[in-house]
Each structure stands twice: as C-alpha cells, then as structure tokens.
N, CA, C and O atoms as a printed pandas DataFrame, in Angstrom:
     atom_number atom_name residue_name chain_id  residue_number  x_coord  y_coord  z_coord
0              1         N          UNK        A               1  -24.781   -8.858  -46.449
1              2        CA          UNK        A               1  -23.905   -7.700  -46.336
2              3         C          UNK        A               1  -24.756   -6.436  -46.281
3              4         O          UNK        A               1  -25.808   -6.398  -46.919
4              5         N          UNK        A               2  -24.324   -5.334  -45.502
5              6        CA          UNK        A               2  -24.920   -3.921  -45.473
6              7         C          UNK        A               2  -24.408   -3.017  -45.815
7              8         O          UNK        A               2  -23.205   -3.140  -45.584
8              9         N          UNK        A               3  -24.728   -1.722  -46.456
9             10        CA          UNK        A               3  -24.060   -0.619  -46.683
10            11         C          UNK        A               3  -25.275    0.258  -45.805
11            12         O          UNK        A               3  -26.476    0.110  -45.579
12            13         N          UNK        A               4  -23.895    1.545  -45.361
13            14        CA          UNK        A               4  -24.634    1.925  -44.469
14            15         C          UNK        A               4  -24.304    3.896  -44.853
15            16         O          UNK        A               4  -23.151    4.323  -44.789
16            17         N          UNK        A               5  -25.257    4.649  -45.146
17            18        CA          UNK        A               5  -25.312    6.172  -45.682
18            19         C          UNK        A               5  -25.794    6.246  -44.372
19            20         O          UNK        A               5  -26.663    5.660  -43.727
20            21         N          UNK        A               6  -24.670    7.473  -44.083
21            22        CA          UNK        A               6  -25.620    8.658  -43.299
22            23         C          UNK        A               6  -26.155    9.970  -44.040
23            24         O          UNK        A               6  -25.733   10.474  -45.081
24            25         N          UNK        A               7  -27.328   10.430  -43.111
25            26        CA          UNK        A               7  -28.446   10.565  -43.715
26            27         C          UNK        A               7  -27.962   12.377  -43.254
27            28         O          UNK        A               7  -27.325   12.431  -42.202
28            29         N          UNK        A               8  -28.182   13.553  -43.847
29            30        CA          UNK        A               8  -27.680   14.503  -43.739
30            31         C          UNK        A               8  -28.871   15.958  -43.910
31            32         O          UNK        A               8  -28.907   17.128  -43.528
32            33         N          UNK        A               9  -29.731   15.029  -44.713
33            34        CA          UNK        A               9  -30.842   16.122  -45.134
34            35         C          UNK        A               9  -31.891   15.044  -45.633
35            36         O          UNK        A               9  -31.656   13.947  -46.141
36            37         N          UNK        A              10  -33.364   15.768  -45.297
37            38        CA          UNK        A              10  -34.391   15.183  -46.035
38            39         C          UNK        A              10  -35.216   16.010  -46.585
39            40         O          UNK        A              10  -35.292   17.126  -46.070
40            41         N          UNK        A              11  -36.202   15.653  -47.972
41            42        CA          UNK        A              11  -37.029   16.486  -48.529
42            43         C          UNK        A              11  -38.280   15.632  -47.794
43            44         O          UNK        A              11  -38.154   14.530  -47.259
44            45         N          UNK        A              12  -39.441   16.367  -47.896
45            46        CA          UNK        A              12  -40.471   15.478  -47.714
46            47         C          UNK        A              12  -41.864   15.961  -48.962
47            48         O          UNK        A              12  -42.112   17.135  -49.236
48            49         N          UNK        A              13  -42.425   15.060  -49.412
49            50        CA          UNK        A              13  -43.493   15.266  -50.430
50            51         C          UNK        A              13  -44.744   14.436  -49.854
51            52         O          UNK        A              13  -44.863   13.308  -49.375
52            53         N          UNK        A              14  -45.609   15.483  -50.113
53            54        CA          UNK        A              14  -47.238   14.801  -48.994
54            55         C          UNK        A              14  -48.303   14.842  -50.522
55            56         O          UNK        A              14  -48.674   15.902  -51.025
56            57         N          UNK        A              15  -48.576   13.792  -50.941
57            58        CA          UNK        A              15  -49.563   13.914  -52.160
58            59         C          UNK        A              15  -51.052   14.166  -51.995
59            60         O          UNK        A              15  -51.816   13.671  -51.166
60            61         N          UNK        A              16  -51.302   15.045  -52.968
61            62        CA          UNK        A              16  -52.726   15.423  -52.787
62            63         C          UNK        A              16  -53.374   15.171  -53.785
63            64         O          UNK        A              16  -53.804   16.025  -54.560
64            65         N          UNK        A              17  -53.538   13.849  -53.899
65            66        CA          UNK        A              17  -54.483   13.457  -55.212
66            67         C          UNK        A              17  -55.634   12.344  -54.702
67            68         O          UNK        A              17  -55.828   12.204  -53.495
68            69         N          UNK        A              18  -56.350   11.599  -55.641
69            70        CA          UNK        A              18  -57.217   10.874  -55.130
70            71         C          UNK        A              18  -56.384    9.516  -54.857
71            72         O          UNK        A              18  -55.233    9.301  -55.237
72            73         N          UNK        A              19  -57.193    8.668  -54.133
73            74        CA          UNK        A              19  -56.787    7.353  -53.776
74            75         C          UNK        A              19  -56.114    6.370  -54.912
75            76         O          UNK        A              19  -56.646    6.354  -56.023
76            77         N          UNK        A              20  -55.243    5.752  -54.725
77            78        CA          UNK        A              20  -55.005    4.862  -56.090
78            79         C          UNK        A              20  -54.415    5.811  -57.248
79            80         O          UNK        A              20  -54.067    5.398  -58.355
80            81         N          UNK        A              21  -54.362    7.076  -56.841
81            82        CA          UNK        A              21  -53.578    7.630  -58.217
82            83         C          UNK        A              21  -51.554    7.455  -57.595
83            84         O          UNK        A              21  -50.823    7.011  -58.481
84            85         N          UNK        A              22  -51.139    7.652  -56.791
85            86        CA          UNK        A              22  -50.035    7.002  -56.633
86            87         C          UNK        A              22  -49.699    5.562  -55.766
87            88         O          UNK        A              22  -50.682    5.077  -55.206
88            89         N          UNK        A              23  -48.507    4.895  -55.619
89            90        CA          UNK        A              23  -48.742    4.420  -54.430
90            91         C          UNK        A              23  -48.256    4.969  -53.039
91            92         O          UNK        A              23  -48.461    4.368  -51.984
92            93         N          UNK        A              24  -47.704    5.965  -53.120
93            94        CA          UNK        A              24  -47.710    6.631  -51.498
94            95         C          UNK        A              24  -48.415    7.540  -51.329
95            96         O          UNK        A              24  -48.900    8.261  -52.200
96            97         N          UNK        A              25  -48.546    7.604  -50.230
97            98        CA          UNK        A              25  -49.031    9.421  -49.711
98            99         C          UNK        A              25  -48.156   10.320  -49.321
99           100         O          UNK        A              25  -48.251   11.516  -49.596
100          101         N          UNK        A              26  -47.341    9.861  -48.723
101          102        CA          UNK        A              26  -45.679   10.300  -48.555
102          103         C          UNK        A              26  -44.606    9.890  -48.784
103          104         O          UNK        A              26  -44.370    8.683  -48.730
104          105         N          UNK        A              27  -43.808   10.675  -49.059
105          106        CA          UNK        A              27  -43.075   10.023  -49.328
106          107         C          UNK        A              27  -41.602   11.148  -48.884
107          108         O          UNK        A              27  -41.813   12.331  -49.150
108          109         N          UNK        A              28  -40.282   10.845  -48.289
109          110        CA          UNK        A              28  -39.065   11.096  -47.893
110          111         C          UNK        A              28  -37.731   10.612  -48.409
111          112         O          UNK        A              28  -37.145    9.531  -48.461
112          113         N          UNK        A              29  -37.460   12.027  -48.816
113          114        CA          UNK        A              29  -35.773   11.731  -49.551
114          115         C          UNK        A              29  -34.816   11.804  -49.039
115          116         O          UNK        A              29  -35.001   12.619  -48.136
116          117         N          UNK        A              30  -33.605   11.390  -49.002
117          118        CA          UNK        A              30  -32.991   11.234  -47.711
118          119         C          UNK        A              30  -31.368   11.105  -48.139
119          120         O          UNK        A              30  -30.856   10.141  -48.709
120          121         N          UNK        A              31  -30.701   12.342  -47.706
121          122        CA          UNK        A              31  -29.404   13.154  -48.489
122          123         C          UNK        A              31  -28.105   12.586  -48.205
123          124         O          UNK        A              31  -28.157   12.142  -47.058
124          125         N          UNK        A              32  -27.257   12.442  -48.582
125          126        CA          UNK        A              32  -26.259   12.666  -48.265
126          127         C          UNK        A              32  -25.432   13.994  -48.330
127          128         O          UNK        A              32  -26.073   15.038  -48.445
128          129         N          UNK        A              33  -23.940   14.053  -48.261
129          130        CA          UNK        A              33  -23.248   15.185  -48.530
130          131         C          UNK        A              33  -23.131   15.926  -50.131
131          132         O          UNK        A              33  -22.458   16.894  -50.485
132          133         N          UNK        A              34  -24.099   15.026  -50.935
133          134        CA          UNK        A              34  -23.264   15.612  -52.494
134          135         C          UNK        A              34  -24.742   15.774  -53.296
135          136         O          UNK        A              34  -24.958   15.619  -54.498
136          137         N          UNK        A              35  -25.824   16.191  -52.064
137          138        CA          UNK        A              35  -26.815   16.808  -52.381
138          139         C          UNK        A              35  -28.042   16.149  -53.364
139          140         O          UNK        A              35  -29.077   16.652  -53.802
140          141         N          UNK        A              36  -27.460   14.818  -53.504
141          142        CA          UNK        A              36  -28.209   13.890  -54.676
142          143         C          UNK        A              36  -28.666   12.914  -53.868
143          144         O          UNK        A              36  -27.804   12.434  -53.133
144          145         N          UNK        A              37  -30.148   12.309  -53.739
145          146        CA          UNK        A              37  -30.600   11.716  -52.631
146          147         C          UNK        A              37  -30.297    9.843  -52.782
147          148         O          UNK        A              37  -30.502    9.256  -53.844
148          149         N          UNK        A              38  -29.990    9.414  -52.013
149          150        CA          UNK        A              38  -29.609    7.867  -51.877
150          151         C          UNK        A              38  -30.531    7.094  -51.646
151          152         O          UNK        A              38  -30.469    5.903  -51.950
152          153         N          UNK        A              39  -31.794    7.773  -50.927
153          154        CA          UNK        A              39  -32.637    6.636  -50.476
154          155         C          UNK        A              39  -33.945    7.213  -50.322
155          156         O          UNK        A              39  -33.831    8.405  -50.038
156          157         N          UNK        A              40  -35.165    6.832  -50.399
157          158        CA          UNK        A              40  -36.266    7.332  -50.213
158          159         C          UNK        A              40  -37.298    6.481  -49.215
159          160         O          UNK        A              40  -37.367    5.257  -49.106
160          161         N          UNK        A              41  -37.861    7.212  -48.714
161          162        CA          UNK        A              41  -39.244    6.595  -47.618
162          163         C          UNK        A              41  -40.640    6.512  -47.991
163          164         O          UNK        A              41  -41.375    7.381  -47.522
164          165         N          UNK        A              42  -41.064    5.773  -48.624
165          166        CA          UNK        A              42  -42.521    5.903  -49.005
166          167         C          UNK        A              42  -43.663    5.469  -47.969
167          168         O          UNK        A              42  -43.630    4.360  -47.437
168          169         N          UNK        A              43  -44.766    6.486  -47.688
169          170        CA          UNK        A              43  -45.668    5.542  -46.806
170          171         C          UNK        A              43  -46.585    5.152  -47.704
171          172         O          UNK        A              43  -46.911    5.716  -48.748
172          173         N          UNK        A              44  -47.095    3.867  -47.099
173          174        CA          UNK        A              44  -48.104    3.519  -48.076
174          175         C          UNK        A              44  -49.229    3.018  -46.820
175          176         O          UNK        A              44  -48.806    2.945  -45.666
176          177         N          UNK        A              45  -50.982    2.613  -47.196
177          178        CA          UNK        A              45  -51.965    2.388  -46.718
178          179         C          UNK        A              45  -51.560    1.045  -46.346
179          180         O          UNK        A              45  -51.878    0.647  -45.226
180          181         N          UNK        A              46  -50.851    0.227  -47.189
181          182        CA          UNK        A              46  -50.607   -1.287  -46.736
182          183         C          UNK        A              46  -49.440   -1.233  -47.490
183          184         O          UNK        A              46  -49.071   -0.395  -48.313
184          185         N          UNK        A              47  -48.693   -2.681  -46.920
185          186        CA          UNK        A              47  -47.254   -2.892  -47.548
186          187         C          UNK        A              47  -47.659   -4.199  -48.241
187          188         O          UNK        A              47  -46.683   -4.835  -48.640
188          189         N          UNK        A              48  -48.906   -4.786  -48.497
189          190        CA          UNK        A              48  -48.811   -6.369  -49.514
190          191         C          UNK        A              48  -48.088   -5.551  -50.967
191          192         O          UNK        A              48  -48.004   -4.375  -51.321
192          193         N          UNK        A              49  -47.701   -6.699  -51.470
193          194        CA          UNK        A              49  -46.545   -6.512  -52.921
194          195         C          UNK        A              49  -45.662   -5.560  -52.661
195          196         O          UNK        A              49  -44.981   -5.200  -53.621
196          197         N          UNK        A              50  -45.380   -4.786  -51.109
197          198        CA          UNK        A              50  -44.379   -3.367  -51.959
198          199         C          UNK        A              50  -43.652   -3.920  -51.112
199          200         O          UNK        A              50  -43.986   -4.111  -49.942
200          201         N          UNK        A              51  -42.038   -4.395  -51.869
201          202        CA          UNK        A              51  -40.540   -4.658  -51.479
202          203         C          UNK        A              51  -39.807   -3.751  -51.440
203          204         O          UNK        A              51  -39.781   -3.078  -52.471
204          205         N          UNK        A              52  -38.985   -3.350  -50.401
205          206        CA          UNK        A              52  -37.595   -2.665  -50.453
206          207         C          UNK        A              52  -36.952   -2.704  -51.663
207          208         O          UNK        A              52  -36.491   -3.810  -51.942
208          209         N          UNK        A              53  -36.754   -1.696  -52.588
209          210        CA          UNK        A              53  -36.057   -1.613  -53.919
210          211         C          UNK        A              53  -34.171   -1.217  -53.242
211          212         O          UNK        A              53  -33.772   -0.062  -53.099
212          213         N          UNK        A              54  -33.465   -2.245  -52.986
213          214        CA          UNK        A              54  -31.747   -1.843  -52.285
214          215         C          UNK        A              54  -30.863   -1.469  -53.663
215          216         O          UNK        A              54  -30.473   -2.465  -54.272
216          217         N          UNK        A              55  -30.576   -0.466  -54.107
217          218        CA          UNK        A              55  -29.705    0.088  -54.615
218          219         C          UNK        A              55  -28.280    1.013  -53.683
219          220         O          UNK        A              55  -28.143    2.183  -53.324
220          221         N          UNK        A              56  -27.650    0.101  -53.599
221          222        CA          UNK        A              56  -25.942    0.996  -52.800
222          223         C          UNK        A              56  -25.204    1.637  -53.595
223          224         O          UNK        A              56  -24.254    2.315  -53.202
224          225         N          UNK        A              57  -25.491    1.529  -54.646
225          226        CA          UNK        A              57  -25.197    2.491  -55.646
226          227         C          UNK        A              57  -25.632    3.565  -56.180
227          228         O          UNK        A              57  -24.912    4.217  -56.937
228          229         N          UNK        A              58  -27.185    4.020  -55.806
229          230        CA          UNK        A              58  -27.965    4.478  -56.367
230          231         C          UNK        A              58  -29.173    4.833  -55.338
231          232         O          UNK        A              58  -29.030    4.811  -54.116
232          233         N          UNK        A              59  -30.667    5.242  -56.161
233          234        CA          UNK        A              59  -31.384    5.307  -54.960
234          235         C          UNK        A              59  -32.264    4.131  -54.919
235          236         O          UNK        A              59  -32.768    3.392  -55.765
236          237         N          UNK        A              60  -32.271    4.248  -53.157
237          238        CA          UNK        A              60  -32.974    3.119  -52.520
238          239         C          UNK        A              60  -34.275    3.395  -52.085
239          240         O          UNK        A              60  -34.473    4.514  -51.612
240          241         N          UNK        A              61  -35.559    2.295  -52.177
241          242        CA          UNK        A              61  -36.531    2.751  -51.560
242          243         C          UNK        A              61  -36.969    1.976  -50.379
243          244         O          UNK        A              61  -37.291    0.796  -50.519
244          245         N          UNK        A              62  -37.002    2.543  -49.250
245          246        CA          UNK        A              62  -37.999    1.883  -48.568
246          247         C          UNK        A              62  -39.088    1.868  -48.125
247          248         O          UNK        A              62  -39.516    3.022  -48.100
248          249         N          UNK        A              63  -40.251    0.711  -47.507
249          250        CA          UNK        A              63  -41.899    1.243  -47.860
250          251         C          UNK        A              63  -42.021    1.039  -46.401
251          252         O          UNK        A              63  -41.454    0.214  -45.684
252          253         N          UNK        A              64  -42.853    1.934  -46.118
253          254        CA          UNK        A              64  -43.252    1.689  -45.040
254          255         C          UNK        A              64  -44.697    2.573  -44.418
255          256         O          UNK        A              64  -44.933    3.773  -44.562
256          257         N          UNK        A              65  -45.544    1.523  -43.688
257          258        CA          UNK        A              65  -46.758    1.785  -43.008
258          259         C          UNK        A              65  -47.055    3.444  -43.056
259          260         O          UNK        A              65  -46.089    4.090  -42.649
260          261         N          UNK        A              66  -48.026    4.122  -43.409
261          262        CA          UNK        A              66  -48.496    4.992  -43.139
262          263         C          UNK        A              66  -48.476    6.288  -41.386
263          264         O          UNK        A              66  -48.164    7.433  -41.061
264          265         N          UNK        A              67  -49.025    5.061  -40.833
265          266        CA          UNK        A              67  -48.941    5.300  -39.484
266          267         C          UNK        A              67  -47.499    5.500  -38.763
267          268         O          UNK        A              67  -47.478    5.978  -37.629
268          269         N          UNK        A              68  -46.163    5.097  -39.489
269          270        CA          UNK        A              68  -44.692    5.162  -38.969
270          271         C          UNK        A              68  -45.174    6.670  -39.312
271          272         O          UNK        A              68  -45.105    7.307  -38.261
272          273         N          UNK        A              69  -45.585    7.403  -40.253
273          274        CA          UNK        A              69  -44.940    8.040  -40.604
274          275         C          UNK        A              69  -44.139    9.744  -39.498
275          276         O          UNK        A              69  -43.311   10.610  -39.780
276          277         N          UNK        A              70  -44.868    9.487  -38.446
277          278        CA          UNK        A              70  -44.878   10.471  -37.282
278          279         C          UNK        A              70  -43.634   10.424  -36.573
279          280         O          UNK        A              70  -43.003   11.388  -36.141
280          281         N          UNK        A              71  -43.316    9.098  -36.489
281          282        CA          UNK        A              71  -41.966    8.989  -35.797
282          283         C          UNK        A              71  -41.430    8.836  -36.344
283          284         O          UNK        A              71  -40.596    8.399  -35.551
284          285         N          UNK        A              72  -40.764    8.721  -37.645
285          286        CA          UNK        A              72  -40.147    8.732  -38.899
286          287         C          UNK        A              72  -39.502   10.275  -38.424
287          288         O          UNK        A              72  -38.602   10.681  -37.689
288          289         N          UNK        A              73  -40.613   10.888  -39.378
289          290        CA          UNK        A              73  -40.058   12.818  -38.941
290          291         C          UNK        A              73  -39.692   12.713  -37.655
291          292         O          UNK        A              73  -38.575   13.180  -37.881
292          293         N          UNK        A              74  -39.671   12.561  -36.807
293          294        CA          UNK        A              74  -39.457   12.967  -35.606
294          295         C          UNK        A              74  -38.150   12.559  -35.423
295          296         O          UNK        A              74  -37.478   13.453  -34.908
296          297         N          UNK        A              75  -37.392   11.300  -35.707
297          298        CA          UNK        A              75  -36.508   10.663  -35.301
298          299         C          UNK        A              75  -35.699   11.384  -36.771
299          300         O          UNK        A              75  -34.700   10.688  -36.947
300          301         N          UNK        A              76  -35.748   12.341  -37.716
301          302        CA          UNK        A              76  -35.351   12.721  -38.361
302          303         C          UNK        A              76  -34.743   14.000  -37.855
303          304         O          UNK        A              76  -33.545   14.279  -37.825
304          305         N          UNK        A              77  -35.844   14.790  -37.429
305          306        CA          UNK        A              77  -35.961   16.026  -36.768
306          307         C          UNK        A              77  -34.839   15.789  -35.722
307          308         O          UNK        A              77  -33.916   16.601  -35.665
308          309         N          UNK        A              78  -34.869   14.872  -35.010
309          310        CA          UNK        A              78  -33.920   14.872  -33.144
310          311         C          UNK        A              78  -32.962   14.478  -33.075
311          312         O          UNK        A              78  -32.181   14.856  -32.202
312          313         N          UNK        A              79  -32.558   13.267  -34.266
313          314        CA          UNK        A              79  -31.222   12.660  -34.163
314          315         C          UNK        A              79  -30.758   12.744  -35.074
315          316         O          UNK        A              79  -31.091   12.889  -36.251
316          317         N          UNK        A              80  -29.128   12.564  -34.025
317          318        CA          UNK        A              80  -27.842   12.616  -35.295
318          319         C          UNK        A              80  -26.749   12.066  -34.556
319          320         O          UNK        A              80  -26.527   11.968  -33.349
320          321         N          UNK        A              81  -26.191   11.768  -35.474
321          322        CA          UNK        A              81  -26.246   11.025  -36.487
322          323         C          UNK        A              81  -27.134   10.377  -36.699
323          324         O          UNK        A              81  -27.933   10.142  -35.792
324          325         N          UNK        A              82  -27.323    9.820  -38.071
325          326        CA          UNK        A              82  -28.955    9.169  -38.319
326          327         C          UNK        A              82  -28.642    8.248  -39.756
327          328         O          UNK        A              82  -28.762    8.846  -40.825
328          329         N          UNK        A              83  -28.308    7.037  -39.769
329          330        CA          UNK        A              83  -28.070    6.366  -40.963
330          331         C          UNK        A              83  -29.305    5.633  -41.347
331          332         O          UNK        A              83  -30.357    5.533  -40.715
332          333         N          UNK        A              84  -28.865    4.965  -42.906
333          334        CA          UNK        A              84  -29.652    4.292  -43.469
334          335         C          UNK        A              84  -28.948    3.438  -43.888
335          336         O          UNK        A              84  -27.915    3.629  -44.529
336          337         N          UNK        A              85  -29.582    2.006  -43.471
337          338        CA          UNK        A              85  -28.584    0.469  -43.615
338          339         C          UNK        A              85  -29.832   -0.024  -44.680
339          340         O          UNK        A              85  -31.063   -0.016  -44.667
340          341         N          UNK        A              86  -28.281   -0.642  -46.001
341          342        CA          UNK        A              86  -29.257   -1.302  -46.594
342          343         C          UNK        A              86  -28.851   -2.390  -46.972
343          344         O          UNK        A              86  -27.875   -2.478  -47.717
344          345         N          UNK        A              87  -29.741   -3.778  -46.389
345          346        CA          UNK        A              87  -29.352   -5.231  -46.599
346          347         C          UNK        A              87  -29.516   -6.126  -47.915
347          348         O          UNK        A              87  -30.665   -6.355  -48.293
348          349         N          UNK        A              88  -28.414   -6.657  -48.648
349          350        CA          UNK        A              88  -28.658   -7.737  -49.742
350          351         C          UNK        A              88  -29.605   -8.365  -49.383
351          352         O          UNK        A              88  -30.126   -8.925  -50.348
352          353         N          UNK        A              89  -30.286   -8.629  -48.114
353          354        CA          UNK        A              89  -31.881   -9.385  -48.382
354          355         C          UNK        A              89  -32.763   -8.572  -48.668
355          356         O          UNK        A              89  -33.877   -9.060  -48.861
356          357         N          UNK        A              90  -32.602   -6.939  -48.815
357          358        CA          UNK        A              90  -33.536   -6.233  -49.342
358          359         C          UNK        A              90  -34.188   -5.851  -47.988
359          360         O          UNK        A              90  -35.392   -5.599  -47.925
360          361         N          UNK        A              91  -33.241   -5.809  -46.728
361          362        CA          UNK        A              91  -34.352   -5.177  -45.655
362          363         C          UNK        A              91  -33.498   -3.718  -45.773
363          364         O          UNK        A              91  -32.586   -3.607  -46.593
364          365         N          UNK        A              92  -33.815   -2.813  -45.033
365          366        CA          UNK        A              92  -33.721   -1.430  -45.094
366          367         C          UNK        A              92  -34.117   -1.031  -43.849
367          368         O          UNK        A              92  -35.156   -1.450  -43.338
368          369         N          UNK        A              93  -33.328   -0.205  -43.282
369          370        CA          UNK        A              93  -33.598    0.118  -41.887
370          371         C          UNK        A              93  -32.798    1.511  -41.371
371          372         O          UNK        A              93  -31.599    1.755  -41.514
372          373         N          UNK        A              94  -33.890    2.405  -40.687
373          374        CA          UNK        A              94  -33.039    3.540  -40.465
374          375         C          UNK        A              94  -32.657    3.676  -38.650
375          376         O          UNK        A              94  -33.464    3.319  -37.792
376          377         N          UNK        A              95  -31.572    4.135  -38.401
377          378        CA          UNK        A              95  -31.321    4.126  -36.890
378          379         C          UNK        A              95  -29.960    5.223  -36.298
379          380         O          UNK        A              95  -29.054    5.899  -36.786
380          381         N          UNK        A              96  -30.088    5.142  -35.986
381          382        CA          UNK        A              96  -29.024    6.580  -34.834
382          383         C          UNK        A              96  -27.731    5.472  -34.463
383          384         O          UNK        A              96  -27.734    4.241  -34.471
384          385         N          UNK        A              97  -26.826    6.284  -34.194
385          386        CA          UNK        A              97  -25.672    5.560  -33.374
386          387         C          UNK        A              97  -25.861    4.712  -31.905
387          388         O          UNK        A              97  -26.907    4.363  -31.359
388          389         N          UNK        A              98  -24.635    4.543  -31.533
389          390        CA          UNK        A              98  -25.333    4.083  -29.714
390          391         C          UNK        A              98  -24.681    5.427  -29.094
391          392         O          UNK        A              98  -23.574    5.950  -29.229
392          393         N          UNK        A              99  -25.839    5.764  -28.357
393          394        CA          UNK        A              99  -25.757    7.356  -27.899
394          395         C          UNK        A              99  -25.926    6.649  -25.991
395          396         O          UNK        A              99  -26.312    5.645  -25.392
396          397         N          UNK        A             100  -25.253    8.184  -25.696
397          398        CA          UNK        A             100  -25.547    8.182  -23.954
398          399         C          UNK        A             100  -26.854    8.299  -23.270
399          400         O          UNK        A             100  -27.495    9.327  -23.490
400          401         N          UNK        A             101  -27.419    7.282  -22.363
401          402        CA          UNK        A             101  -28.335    7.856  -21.978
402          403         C          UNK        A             101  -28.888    8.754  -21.694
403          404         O          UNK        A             101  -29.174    8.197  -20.634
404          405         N          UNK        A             102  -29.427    9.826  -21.589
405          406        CA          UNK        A             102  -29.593   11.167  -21.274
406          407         C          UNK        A             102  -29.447   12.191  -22.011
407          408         O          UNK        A             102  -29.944   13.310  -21.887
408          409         N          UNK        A             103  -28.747   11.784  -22.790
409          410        CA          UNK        A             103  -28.299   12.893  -23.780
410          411         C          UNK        A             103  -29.377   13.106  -24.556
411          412         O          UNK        A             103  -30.206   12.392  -25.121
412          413         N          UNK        A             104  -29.076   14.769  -24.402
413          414        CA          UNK        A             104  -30.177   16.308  -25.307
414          415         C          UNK        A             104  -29.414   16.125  -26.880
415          416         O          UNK        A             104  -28.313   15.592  -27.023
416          417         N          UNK        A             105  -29.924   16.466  -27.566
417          418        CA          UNK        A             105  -29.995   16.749  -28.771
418          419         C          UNK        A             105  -30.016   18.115  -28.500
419          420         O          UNK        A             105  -30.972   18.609  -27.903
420          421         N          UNK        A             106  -28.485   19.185  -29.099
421          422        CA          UNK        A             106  -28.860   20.677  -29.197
422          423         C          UNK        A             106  -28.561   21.051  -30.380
423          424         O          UNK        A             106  -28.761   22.214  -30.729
C-alpha cells in the first residue's frame, strides 16, 4: 500500500562539518500545507545500511545518492505538482503528475 503527500515547500540544509561527523551532507525537508514537514531527503556518500525510515503518519526519510542531489532541486524548483509516495515495503519515491508534453512550467 502507498500514501501519497504532496509536496508544497522545501527547506534545504548543506552540512559543513568534517567527514563522518553526520550521515548526510544534505539533506531536504519537504512540506506540506500545515507547515510541519512529512518527509525528508538525505544525501549520503553511499547508501550500504541506510533504509527508507516510512512514517505516513509522521516524518519520513528518504536516502539517497549524493550525486541525485542536482536533479532532486531541480525537479523541486520546476514541477508541480510534485508528490511524495511512500511504500509499506519501505520504498519512497518522489514524482510529478502525468503532465502534457510540452508543457512550460510558469
């Protein structure tokens, strides 16, 4: 089963500490309407041991590659609608509606 938040606002936090003092380097919060965040984006250097934490009640984390992290913002920045699906197997996945080809973002 999935529950599915759309995503309305994001914070973003870029850490500036040494290696190994957290496990992300970034990391993205990710809003709904009642200003209290549902889900978060962490990048990390590698994903061995780090699982999708799925809370639909609460906040969710998902981990992901370092290197996403460009098109992450970007696909934050351009689209909208813009949800966040989160699966009882613990996958987590963010994606846009089905939009028209061609279509501008204004």
């Amino acid at each position: 089963m999935a529950t599915r938040k759309e995503v309305k606002k994001y914070t973003v936090d870029v850490a500036a500490h040494l290696k190994g003092f957290n496990e992300w380097w970034t990391n993205i919060y990710l809003y709904g309407d009642s200003g209290i965040p549902f889900g978060n984006i962490r990048f990390t250097d590698t994903l061995t041991d780090r699982n999708n934490q799925i809370n639909p009640s609460g906040l969710s984390t998902m981990w992901a590659p370092v290197e996403a992290y460009n098109r992450v913002i970007d696909i934050l920045r351009n689209e909208k609608p813009l949800y966040l699906w989160l699966y009882d197997s613990g996958r987590a996945l963010l994606s846009t509606s089905a939009e028209p080809v061609g279509e501008e973002e204004t």
